[in-house]
C-alpha positions as CSV (number, residue, x, y, z in Angstrom):
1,X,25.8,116.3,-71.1
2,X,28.7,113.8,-69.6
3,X,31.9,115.0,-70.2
4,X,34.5,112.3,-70.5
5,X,38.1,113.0,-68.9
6,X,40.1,109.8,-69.2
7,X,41.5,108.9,-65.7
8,X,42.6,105.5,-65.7
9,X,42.7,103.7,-62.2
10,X,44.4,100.8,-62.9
11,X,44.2,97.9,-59.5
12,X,41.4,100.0,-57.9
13,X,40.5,99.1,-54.8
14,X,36.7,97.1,-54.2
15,X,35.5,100.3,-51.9
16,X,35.7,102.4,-55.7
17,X,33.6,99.4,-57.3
18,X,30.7,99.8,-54.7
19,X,28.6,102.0,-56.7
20,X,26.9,99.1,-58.3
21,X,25.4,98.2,-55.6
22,X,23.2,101.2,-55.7
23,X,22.8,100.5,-59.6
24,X,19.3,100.3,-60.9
25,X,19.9,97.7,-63.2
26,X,20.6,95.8,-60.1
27,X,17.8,93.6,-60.3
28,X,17.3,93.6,-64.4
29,X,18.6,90.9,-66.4
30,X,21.8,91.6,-67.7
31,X,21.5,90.4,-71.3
32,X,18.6,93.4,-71.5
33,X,22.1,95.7,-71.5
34,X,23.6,93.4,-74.0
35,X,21.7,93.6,-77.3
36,X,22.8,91.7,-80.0
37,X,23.4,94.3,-82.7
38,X,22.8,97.9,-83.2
39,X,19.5,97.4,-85.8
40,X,16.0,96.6,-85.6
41,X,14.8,95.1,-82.7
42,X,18.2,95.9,-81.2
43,X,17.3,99.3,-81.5
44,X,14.0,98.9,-78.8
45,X,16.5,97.0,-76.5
46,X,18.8,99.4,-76.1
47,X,16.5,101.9,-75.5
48,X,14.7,100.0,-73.0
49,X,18.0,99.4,-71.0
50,X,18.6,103.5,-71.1
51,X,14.9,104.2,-69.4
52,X,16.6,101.9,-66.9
53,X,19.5,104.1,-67.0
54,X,18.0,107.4,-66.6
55,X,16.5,106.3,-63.6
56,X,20.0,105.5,-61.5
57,X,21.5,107.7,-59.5
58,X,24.5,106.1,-60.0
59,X,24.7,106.8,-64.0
60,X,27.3,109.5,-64.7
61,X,29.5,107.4,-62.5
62,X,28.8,104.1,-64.7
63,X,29.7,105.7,-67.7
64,X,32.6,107.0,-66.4
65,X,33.4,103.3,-65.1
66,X,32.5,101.9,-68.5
67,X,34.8,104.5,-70.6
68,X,37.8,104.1,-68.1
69,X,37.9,100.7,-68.3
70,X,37.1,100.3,-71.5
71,X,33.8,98.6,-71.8
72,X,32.9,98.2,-75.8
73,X,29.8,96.0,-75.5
74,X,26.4,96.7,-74.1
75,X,24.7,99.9,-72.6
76,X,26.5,101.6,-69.5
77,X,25.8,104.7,-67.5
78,X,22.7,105.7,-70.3
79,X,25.0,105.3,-73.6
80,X,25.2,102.8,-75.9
81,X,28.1,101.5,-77.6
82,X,27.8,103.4,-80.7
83,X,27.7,106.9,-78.3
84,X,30.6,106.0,-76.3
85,X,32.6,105.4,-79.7
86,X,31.6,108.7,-80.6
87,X,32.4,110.6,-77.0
88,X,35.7,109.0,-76.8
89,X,36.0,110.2,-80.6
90,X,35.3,113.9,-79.4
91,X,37.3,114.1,-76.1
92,X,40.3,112.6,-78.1
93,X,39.8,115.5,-80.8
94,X,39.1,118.0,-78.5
95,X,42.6,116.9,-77.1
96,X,44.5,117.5,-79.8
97,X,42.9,120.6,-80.6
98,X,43.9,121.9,-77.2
């Protein structure tokens, strides 16, 4: 399982964005990531764009791109929006528990 560690980069250089182009979803069509809704046929969407997912090598480092920068719409790095809600929910628990 990903553990999220907020790290921030804010002004990062091009040379730390360059993992997309080793991204499988490279040649998909974006609006496959970009279901509209979280219901129904929604649901088959976003699990079609997480097979696409859990074949890139670049996936943990998507995710981590997607939580850092704060991407709330669409499926990144395997998770959908719903699960990054919840990670973020966790991590920011765990925090405070610490």
């Amino acid at each position: 399982m990903f553990a999220y560690t907020p790290n921030v980069v804010k002004g990062a250089s091009p040379q730390i964005m360059d993992w997309r182009s080793r991204a499988a979803c490279l040649e998909k069509d974006p609006e496959l990531f970009f279901p509209v809704g979280n219901t129904g046929p929604a649901l088959l969407q976003i699990e079609e764009a997480k097979a696409v997912c859990r074949t890139c090598e670049v996936m943990d480092t998507c995710l981590q791109w997607a939580l850092e920068s704060g991407q709330d719409a669409g499926v990144w790095g395997g998770m959908s929006e719903d699960e990054r809600r919840a990670l973020k929910r966790r991590a920011a628990r765990a925090r405070r528990a610490s």
